[in-house]
Structure formats: structure tokens, C-alpha cells
C-alpha positions in Angstrom: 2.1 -14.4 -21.7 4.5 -15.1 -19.3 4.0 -15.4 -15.4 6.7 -12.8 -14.8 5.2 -10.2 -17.4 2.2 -10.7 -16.2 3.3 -10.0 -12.5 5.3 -6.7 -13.7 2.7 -5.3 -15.6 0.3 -5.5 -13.0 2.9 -3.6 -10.6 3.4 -1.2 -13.1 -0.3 -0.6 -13.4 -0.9 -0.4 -10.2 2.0 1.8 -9.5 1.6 4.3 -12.4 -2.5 4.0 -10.6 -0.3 4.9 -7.0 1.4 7.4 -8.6 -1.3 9.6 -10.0 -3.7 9.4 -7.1 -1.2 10.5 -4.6 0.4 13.2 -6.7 -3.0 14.7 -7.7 -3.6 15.2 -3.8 -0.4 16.4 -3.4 -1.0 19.4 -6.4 -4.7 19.8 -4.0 -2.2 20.9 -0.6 -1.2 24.6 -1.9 -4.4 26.6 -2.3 -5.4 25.4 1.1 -2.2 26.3 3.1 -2.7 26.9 6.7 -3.4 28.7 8.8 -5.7 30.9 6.8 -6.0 27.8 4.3 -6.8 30.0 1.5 -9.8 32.2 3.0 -10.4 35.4 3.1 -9.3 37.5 7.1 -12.7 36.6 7.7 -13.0 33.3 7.1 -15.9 34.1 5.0 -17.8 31.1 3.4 -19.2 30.7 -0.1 -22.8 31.1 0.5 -26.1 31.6 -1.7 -28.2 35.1 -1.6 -31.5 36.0 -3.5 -31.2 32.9 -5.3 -27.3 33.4 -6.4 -24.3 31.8 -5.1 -21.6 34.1 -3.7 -18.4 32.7 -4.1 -15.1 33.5 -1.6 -11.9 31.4 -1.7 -9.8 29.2 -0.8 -11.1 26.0 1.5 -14.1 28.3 2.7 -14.9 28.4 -0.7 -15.2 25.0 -1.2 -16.8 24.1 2.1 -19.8 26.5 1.5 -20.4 25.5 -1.9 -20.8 21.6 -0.6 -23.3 23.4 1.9 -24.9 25.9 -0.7 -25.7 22.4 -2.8 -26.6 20.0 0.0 -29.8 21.8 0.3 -30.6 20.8 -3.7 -32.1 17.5 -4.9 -28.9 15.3 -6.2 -28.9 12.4 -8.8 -25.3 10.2 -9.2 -24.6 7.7 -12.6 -26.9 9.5 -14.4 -27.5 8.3 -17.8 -29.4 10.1 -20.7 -30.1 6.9 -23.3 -31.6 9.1 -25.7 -29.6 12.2 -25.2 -33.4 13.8 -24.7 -34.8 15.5 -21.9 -34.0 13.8 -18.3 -31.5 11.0 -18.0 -33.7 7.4 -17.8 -31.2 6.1 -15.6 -30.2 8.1 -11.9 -29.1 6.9 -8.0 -31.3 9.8 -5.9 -28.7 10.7 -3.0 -30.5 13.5 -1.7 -30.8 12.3 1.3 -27.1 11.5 1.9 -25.4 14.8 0.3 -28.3 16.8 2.6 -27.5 14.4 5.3 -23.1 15.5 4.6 -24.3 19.3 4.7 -25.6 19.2 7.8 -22.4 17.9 8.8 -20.8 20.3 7.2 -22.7 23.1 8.5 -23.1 21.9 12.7 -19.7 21.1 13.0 -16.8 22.0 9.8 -17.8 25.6 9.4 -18.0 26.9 13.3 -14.5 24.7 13.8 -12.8 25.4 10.8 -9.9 27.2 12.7 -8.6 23.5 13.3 -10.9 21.1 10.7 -8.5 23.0 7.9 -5.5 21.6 9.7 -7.2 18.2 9.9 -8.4 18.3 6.3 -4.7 19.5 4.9 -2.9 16.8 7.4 -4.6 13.9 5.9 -4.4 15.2 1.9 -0.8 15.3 2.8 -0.6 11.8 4.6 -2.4 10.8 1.5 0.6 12.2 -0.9 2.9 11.0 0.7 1.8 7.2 1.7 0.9 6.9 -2.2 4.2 9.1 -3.9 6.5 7.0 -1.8 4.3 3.6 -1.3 4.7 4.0 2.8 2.0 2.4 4.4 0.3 2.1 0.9 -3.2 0.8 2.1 -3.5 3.3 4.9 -3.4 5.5 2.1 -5.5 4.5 0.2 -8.4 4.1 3.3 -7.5 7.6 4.4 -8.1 8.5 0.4 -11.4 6.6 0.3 -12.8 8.7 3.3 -11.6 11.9 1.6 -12.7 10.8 -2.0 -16.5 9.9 -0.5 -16.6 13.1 1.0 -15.6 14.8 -2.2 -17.9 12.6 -3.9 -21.0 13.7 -1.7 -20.2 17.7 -1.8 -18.9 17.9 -5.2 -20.2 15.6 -7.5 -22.9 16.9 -10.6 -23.0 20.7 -8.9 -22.4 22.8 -11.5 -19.1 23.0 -13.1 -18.1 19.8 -11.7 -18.6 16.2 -13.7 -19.6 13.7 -11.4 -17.6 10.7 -13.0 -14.4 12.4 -11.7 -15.1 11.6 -8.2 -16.1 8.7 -8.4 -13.1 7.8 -10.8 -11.5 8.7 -7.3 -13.7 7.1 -5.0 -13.2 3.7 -7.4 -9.2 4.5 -7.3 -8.9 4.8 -3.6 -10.3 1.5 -2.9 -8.0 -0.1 -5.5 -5.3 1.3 -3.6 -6.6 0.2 0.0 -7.3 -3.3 -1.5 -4.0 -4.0 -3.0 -1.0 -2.2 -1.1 0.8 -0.8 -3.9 4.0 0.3 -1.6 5.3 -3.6 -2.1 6.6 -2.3 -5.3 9.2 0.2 -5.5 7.6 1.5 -2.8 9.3 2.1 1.0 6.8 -0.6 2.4 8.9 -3.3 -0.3 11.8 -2.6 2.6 9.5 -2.7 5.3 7.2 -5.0 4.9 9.2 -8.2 5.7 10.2 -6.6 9.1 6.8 -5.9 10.1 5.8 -9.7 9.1 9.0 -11.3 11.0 7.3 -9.3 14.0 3.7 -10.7 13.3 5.1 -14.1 13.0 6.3 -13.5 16.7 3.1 -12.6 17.7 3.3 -8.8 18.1 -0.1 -7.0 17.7 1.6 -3.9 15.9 3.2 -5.8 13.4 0.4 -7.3 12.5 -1.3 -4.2 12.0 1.5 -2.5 10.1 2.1 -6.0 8.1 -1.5 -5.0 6.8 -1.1 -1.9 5.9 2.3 -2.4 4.3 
């Protein structure tokens, strides 16, 4: 196989990777629109009664049903090698998903008037770095923080199948490791400036050379 096939096809997969990634954030933006961002007029979080989970809506939904589940043992990469009884193979993060909900609980739920804007501002960012390749790698580190957290709240409660968060987690850090945006991307344009500036010695354009 050629040099130059081999270079396109890796663009292309990392640019259909882009692609995805920052699109499925950007279908994620509209059931959480501020400034109620999809709660109820009480800003009423999901929460667990008599041993059943009461579900609301919208980002409060969400939030309390990370907290409702932080408070249970969790297992990640579970494997069942004979498909009988408990899987053989498990990561306890019990400590780290209770460790998230008391995050979630001492300081996202009593501030959640402004955390929603802070949680839809950077799901945004992340659509748009990744549909548009504009400071590709930012995106993808502002993805990996989002993904983890995600990962920790979400992953094996029920309904949910672990593997697709961290599918995202693993997808995020491709895109922070190799900036995608060099390819069809706005940071092909902008790259070379910010590198002619680095050359010169400017601490920015170093920066932005990195992340483009």
C-alpha cells in the first residue's frame, strides 16, 4: 500500500472518528437547554424513595440518577466467561463512582442554577471543536473530562451498557492525542500561523500550535 493511501485513509478515519464524537455531543445540547435545562420549575432531582428510584427530567434527571447510584457497589469490564452466575472477570470502582457522587451531591446539585450553563457550554465547545476540527485537541481533552464523568455516573446502572462510555472515554483520548482539525478541519488553515508565531518564540502560539 502506498505512502499516500496510507496517509488518507488514516485522515479519513480519524476524521469520520471526529465527526461522530462531536456530532453525538452536539444531538446531547437540546434536552438540556438553559436556563431550566430540561428540569421541572422546581428543579426537582431524580431521587430514590422506599427502595424505588423516582425519576424527573431533563439534566436533574440525570444528575440525581448518577447520585441515586453512587451510593451502590459498581463493577467496570465485567466479563461473564461462562455466561453463568457472576462475571469472573470485574474493575471494583466503588470507591471512585461514591467518591463522583459526593461531588455531585456537595457541590452540582445546590449550584445547579449555573453548573447547567457550565455543563451545556463545554458539550457545545466540544461540538463544535470536533464538527469543524477548530482547536481539535482541546476538544478532545474537554471531551475526555466529560466522557470520564459520564463514565463514572452512568456506566452499568441499569438501562445503561457500560462499554458505551468507555467507547467514549477511549474516543476522546484518540482525539486529544492526534488533532484531527489538521484535516479538513479549520485548524489545517490555522495551524501554520500559530507555528510561524512559536517559531518566533510567542508563548500563545505555542500553546495554540498544540492544540491545533
Amino acid at each position: 500500500m502506498s505512502s499516500n493511501l496510507e496517509t488518507t485513509l488514516k485522515n479519513l478515519g480519524l476524521l469520520i472518528a471526529r465527526l461522530f464524537l462531536g456530532y453525538m455531543f452536539f444531538t446531547q445540547l437540546w434536552w438540556k437547554v438553559p436556563p431550566s435545562f430540561g428540569c421541572n420549575a422546581q428543579f426537582a432531582f431524580t431521587e430514590e424513595v422506599n427502595g424505588k428510584v423516582q425519576r424527573t427530567q431533563g439534566l436533574c434527571d440525570w444528575i440525581g440518577f448518577e447520585s441515586v447510584y453512587a451510593r451502590k457497589p459498581r463493577k467496570f469490564f465485567e466479563a461473564n466467561l461462562d455466561n453463568k452466575g457472576p462475571a469472573e472477570i470485574a474493575l471494583d470502582v466503588t470507591p471512585i463512582t461514591g467518591a463522583n457522587g459526593a461531588f455531585i451531591d456537595s457541590f452540582v446539585k445546590p449550584n445547579i442554577g449555573w453548573f447547567g450553563y457550565a455543563v451545556f457550554a463545554m458539550e457545545s465547545f466540544i461540538a463544535v471543536s470536533l464538527i469543524f476540527g477548530l482547536l481539535s485537541r482541546l476538544g478532545g481533552l474537554v471531551a475526555i473530562g466529560m466522557a470520564l464523568q459520564l463514565q463514572l455516573g452512568l456506566s452499568g446502572t441499569p438501562g445503561e451498557w457500560e462499554w458505551i462510555y468507555h467507547q467514549t472515554v477511549a474516543l476522546a483520548v484518540v482525539m486529544a492525542a492526534i488533532p484531527s482539525g489538521r484535516w479538513l478541519g479549520v485548524d489545517q488553515w490555522l495551524r501554520p500561523m500559530f507555528v510561524a508565531a512559536a517559531q518566533k518564540g510567542n508563548g500563545l502560539g505555542k500553546a495554540l500550535a498544540w492544540l491545533t
